[in-house]
C-alpha positions in Angstrom: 33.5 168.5 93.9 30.6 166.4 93.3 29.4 163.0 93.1 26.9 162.1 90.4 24.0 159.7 91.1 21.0 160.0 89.7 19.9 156.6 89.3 17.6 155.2 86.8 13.9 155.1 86.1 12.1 152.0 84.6 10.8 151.7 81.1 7.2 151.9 80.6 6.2 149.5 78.5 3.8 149.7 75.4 3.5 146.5 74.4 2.1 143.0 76.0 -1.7 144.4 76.8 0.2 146.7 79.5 -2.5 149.1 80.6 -5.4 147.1 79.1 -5.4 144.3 81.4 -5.1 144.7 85.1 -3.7 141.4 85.5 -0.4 142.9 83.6 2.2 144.2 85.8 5.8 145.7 85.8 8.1 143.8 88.3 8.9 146.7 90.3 4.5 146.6 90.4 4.2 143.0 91.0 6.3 143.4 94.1 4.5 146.1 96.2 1.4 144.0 95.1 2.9 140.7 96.3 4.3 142.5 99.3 0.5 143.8 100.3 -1.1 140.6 99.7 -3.4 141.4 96.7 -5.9 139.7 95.7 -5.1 138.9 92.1 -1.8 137.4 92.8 -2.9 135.5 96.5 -5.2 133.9 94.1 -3.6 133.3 91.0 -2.3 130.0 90.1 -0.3 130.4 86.8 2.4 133.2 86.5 3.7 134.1 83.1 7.2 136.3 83.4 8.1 137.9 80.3 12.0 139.0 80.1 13.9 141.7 77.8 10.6 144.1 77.6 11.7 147.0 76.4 15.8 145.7 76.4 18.1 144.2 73.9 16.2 145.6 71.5 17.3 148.5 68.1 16.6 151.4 70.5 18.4 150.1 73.9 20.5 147.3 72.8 22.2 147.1 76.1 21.0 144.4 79.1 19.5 145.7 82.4 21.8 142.9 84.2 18.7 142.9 86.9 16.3 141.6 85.0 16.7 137.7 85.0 17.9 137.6 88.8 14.7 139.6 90.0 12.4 136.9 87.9 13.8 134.0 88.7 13.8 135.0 92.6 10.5 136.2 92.5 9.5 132.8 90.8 11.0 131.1 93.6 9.3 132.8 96.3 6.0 132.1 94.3 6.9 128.4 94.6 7.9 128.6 97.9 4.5 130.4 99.5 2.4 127.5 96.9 4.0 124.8 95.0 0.7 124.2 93.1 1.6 127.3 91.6 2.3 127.3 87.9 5.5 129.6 87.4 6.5 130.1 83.7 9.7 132.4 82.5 9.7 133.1 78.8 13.1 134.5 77.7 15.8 135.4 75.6 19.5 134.5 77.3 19.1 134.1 80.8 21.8 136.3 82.6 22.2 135.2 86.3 25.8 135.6 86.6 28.2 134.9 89.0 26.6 133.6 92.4 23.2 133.9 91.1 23.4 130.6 89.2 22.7 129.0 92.2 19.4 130.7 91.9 18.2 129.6 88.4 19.5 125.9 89.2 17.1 126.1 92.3 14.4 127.2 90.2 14.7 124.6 87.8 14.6 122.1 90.9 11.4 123.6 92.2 9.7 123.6 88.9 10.1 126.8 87.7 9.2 126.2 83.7 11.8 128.2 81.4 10.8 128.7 77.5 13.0 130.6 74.8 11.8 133.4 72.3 13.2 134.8 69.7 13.0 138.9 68.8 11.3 138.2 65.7 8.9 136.0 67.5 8.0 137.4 70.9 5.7 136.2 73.2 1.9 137.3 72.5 -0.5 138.8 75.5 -4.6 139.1 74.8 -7.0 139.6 77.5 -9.7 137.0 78.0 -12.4 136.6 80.0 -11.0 136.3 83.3 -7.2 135.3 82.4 -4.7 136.5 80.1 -3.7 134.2 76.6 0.0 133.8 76.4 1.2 132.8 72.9 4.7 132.1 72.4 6.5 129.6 70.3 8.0 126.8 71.8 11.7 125.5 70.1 11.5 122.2 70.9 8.4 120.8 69.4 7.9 123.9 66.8 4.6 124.7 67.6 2.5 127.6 69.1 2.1 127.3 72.7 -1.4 128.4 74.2 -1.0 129.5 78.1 -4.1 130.3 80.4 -2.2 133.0 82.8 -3.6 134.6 85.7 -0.7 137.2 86.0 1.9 138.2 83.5 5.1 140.7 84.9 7.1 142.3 82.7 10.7 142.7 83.2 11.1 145.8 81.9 14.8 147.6 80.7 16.3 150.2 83.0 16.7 153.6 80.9 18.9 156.6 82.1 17.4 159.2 84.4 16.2 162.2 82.0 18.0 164.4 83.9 21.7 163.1 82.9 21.4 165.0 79.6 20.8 168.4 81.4 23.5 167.7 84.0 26.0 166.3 81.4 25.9 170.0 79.6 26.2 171.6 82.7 28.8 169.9 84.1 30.4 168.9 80.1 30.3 165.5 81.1 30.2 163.1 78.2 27.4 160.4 78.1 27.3 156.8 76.0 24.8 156.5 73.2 22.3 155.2 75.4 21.9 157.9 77.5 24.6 156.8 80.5 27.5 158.6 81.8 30.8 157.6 80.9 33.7 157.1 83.0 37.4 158.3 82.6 38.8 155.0 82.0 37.0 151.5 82.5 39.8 150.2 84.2 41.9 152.7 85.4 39.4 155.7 86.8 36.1 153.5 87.1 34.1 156.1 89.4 36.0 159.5 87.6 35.4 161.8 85.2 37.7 163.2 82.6 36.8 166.5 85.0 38.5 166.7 87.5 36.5 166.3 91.1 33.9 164.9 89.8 32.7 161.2 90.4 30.3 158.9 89.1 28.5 155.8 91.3 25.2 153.9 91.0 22.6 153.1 87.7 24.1 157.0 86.7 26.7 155.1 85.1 25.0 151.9 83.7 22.0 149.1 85.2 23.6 147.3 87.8 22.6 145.1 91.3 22.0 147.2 94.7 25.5 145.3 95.9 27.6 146.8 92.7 26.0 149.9 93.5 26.9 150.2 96.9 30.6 149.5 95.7 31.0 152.0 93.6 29.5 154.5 95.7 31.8 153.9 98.3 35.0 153.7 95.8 33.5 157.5 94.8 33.2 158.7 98.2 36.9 157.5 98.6 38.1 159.4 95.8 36.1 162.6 96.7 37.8 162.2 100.1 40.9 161.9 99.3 41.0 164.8 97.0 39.0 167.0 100.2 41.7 166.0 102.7 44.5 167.9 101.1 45.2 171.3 101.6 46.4 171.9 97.9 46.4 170.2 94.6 49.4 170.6 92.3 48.6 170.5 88.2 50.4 168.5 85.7 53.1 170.5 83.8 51.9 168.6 80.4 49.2 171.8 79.7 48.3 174.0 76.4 50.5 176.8 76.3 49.5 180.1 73.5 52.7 181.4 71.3 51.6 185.3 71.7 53.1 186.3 68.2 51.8 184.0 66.0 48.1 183.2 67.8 46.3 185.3 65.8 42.6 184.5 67.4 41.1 182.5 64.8 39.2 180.0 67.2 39.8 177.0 65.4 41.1 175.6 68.9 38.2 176.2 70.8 35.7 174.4 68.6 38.2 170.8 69.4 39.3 171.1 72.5 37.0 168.1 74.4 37.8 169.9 77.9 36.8 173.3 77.0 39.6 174.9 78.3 40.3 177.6 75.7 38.6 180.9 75.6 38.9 183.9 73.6 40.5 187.0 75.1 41.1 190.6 73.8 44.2 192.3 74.4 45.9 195.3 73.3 48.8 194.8 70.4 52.1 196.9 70.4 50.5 199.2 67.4 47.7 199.9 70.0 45.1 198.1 68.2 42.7 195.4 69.4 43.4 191.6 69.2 41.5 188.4 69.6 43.7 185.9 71.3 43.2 182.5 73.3 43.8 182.1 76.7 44.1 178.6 78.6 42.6 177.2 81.7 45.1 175.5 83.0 43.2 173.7 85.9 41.0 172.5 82.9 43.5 171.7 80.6 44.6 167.8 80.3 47.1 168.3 77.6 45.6 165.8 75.0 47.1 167.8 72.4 44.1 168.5 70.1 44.5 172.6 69.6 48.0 171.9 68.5 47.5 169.8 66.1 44.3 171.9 64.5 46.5 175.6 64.7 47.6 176.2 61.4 49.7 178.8 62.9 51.6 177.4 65.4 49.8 179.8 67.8 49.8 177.0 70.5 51.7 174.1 71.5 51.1 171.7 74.8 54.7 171.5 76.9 57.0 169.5 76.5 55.8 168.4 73.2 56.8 171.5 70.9 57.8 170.8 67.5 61.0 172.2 68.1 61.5 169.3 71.3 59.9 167.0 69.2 62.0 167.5 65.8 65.1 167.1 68.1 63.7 163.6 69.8 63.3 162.5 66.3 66.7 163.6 65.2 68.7 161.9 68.7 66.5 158.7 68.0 67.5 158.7 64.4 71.3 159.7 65.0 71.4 157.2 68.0 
């Protein structure tokens, strides 16, 4: 039994004078900076947020869903402690679903300025003398825009914890393209594995808010306990089963099977030789069916779906 959540870890960013300027921060930077009272930002008067840094792009095509929320509420508390300030969010799509509309619209009332960018023409960052030059290119009246910024925070993407590829061979746990685990069934199992016992919850899975977070940690700790508060678990009788006289040990079965619930055995044939045979897990077994359909040998069939039960299914349906 066991509940995987290992979180996330932010991108660090190469791009946007990152590391060159000290007037250039992350957003998870920019708050324990604005939470201390530094300096640069208590005296700053124009803020430049730069959105999708490191997201939505060839190698992580997939939103952070964080992103846009976090800016636009850190804009607003910028506006709130000074309205002088300048407050500028340059982005792609702006993505404050649901509820959080209600913060961009409130933005937008304080004077929070939005511009759009395109991939192909993202946003520019050069360090001056004691500011930062913001170039971007503004859609409405086609031009280059120029901005003097005192701070620029990058919304950077949210990448999977490196660790996930390490646990998902341990545990053969299958992971996305992009580096997340994947769930049983989207709607069906949300918080499962195709394993039984084990459990997903959290940025483990994909980039989502602390409150979507908390949800599905608590719909995985519900499923964990209601497997731990029986006594026994009874198995499904739809599993693998291995025909003994024509299995012959090639394998083939083994290399398919997504649940790795075939091994290879040796036993002792009636001549008194040695054999190579499979042998089936079945607490691991989910009877998908894969090592019968790859046996050229009929050497395994899953139950209840033989071809002898199947050929007489066929023949009732077709004499019905």
């Amino acid at each position: 039994m066991a509940v995987l959540a290992t979180g996330a870890r932010g991108y660090e960013p190469t791009e946007y004078a990152y590391g060159i300027s000290e007037r250039v921060f992350t957003a998870i930077e920019f708050d324990k900076l604005h939470m201390m009272e530094d300096r640069r930002i208590q005296d700053a008067g124009t803020f430049v947020f730069i959105q999708c840094v490191g997201s939505r792009e060839p190698d992580r095509m997939y939103c952070s869903r964080v992103c846009c929320t976090h800016s636009v509420q850190a804009a607003i508390e910028l506006k709130e402690e000074n309205p002088e300030r300048e407050v500028i969010i340059l982005y792609r799509d702006i993505r404050t679903y649901g509820e959080r509309e209600a913060l961009y619209k409130r933005a937008r009332e304080m004077g929070v300025v939005f511009m759009n960018y395109d991939l192909h023409e993202k946003p520019e960052v050069k360090p001056a003398h004691d500011h930062l030059k913001v170039t971007v290119w503004d859609h409405v009246i086609h031009e280059p825009i120029s901005i003097a910024a005192d701070i620029v925070v990058l919304a950077t993407a949210i990448v999977p914890n490196e660790a996930n590829e390490e646990l998902s061979r341990v545990y053969k746990l299958p992971v996305d393209t992009d580096g997340f685990f994947l769930e049983a069934h989207q709607k069906l199992r949300p918080v499962d594995f195709s394993s039984d016992g084990l459990f997903v919850a959290g940025m483990a899975h994909y980039p989502k808010p602390v409150d979507e977070a908390i949800a599905q940690a608590q719909a995985a700790a519900g499923r964990a306990i209601g497997i731990l508060a029986r006594k026994s678990i009874g198995l499904e009788s739809t599993k693998a089963t291995v025909v003994p006289e024509n299995c012959d040990g090639c394998a083939l079965c083994l290399d398919v099977c997504p649940y790795h619930a075939i091994s290879l055995i040796e036993v002792d044939t009636p001549e008194g030789r040695k054999a190579g045979r499979i042998s089936v897990n079945a607490a691991q077994c989910k009877g998908c069916g894969m090592c019968q359909a790859t046996c050229p040998k009929d050497g395994v069939y899953v139950a209840g779906f033989s071809l002898a039960q199947i050929g007489a299914q066929i023949d009732a349906a077709l004499a019905f």
